[in-house]
C-alpha positions in Angstrom: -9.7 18.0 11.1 -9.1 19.1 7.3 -8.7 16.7 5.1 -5.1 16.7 4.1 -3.9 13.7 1.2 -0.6 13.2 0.4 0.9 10.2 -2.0 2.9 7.7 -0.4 5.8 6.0 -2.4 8.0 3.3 -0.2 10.7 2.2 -3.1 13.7 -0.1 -2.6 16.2 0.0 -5.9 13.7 1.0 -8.7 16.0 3.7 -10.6 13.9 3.1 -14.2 10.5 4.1 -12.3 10.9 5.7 -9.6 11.5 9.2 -11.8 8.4 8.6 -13.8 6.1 7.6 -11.0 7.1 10.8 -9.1 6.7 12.8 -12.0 3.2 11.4 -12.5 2.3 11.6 -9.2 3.2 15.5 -8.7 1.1 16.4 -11.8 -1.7 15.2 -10.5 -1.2 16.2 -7.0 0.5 19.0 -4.8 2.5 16.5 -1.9 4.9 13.3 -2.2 6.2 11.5 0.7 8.9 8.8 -0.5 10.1 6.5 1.6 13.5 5.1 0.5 14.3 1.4 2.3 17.7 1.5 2.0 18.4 1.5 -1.5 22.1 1.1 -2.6 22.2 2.3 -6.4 21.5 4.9 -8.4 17.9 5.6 -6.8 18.5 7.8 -4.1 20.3 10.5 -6.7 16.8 10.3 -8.7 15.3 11.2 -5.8 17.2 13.6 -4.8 17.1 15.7 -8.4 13.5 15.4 -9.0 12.8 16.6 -5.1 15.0 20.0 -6.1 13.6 20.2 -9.4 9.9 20.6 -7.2 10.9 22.5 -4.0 8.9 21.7 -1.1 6.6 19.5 -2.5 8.5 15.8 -1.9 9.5 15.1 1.5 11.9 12.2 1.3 12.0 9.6 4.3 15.8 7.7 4.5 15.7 4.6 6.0 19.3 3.2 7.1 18.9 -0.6 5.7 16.5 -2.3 4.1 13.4 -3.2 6.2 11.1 -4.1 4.0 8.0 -2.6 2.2 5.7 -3.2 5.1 8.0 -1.1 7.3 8.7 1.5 4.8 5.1 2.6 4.2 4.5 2.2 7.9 7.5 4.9 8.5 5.3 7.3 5.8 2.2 7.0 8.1 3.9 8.4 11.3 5.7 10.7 8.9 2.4 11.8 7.4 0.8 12.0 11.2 3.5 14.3 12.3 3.2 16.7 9.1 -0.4 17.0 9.7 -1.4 14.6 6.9 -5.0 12.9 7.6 -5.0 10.5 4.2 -2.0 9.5 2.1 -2.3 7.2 -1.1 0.1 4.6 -1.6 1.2 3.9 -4.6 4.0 1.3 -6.0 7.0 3.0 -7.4 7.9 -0.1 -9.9 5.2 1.2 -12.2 2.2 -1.3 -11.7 -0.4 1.1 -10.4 -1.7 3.1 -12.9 -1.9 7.1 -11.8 -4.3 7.8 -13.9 -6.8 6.6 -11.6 -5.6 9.1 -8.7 -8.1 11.5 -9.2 -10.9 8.1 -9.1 -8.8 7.2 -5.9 -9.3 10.9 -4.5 -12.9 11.3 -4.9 -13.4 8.7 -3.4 -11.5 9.0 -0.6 -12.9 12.9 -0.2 -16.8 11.4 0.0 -16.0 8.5 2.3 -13.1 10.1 4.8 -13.3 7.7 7.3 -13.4 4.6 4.7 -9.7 2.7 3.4 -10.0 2.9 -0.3 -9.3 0.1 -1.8 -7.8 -0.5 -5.1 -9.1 -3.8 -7.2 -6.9 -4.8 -9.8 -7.9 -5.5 -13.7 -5.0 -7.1 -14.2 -4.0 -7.6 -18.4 -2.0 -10.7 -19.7 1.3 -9.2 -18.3 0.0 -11.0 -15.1 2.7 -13.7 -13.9 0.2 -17.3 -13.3 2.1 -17.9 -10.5 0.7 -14.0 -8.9 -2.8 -14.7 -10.4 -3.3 -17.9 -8.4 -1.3 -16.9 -5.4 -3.9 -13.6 -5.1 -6.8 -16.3 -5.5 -5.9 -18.4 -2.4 -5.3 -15.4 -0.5 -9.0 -13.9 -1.4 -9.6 -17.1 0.0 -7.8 -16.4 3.3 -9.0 -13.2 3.7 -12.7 -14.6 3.4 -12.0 -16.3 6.8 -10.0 -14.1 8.3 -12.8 -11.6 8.1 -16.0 -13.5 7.4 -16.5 -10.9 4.3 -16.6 -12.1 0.7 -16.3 -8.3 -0.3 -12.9 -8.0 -0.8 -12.0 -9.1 -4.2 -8.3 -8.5 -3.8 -6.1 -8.0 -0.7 -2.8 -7.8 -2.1 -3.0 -4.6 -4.3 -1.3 -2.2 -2.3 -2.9 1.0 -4.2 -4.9 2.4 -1.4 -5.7 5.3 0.4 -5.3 4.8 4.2 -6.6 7.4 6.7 -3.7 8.0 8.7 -4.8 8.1 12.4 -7.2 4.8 12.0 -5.0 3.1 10.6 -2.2 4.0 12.9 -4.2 3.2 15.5 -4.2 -0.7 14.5 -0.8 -0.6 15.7 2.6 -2.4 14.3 2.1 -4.7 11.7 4.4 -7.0 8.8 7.5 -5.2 7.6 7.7 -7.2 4.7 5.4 -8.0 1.9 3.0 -9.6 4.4 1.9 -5.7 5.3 -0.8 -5.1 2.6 -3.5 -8.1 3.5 -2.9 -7.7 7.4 -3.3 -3.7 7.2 -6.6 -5.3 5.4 -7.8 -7.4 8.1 -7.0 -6.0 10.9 -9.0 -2.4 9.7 -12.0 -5.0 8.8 -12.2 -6.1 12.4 -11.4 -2.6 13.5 -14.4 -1.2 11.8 -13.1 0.9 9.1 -15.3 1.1 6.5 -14.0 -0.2 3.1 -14.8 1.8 -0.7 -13.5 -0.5 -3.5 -12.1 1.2 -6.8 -11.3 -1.1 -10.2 -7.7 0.6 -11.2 -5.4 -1.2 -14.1 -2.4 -2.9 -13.0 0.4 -4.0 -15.2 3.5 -6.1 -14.6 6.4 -4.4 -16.5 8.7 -6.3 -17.8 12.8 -6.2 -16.9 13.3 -4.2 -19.8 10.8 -1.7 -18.4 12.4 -1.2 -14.9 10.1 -4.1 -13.6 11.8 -5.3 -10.9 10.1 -7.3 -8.1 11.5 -7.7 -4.6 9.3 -10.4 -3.5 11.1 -13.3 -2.3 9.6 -16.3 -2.8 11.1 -18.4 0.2 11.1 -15.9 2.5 7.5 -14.3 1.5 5.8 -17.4 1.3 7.2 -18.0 4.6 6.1 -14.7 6.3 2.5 -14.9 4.4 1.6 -18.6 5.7 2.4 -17.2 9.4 0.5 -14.1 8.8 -2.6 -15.9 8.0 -1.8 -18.4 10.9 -1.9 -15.6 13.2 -4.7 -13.9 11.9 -6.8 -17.2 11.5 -6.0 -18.1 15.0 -6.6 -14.4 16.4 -10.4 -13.6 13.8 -13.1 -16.0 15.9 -13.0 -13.6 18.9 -12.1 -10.3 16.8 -15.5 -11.2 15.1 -17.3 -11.6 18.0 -15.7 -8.9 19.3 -17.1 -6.7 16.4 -20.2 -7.9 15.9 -21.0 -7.6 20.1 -20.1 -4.0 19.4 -22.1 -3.5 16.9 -25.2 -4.1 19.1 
């Protein structure tokens, strides 16, 4: 099959990024899928204008309510399967992932097709301690969840996925939860992994930085991810290593 990459952007209410990040985004390459989860301001109508201002080249996926980020970049893959799309690089549309680094994230991609390309932030002081912790206890989690110490960073959700691989790991997290599962489960599924160092800043409120992580509920949904993965990644190891005999 030809390789075919599109960007990915799932956004929820980001009307002071989403227009720049799109912008970027189509400079540097020819197709957009946006997936908006339910937004109920101004967002949509940004959307809308900048897809008429570049005809054909941003195909926008509605979702009816919000569902959660997990779910919204899952509803790009199958929308990137049925349009013939092999690869399609997520990127954040609050600003943190620097596009700069697409064309890093598409070579890479291009000489490894079968490989998830993994983005590993160099985070600057705009960094919340609360996130830079958090990230450490999940490397941590992801260690022995996949018995690798080779993945620096699981929660930086600048990546490019190939579509049917990953697809193929079935449904996973709707919510925030999505970006270290998709992680593990390709790890036990084989999928070979290319790591690229890409700046990521935390904008501030002023800046359009808005996150939608909920701390209750998040925290929540991330301690009974890694429950169930934990639980599940004895025999999915054995499994893996058995077939690779």
């Amino acid at each position: 099959m030809t390789y075919h990459l599109a960007a990915l952007v799932p956004v929820y209410n980001n009307p002071m990024t989403i227009e720049r990040t799109l912008s970027a985004l189509l400079a540097r390459l020819e197709q957009v899928i946006v997936v908006d989860d339910g937004s109920d301001d101004e967002t949509p109508a940004i959307i809308a204008r900048v897809a008429q201002q570049h005809p054909g080249r941003i195909d926008v996926v509605t979702l009816a309510s919000n569902q959660g980020k997990g779910a919204a970049v899952q509803a790009g893959f199958h929308r990137a399967a049925a349009c013939g799309i092999t690869h399609v690089l997520q990127v954040d549309a609050d600003g943190q992932h620097d596009v700069d680094d697409v064309p890093t994230f598409i070579a890479a991609s291009e000489q490894a097709p079968a490989a998830l390309v993994l983005g590993v932030p160099v985070f600057d002081d705009s960094i919340p301690a609360i996130r830079k912790h958090g990230r450490k206890l999940t490397k941590w989690m992801i260690v022995l969840e996949t018995g690798s110490t080779q993945i620096p960073d699981a929660m930086c959700g600048y990546r490019v996925y190939p579509v049917q691989s990953t697809l193929a790991l079935g449904p996973m997290s709707r919510h925030m939860n999505f970006d270290p599962e998709a992680l593990v489960r390709a790890v036990w599924a084989g999928i070979p992994l290319v790591r690229v160092p890409t700046h990521v800043a935390y904008l501030s409120p002023e800046d359009g930085g808005v996150s939608h992580f909920r701390m209750v509920r998040d925290n929540i949904l991330n301690v009974l991810t890694h429950t169930a993965l934990l639980l599940q990644s004895p025999w999915r190891l054995l499994r893996r290593k058995r077939l690779q005999r």
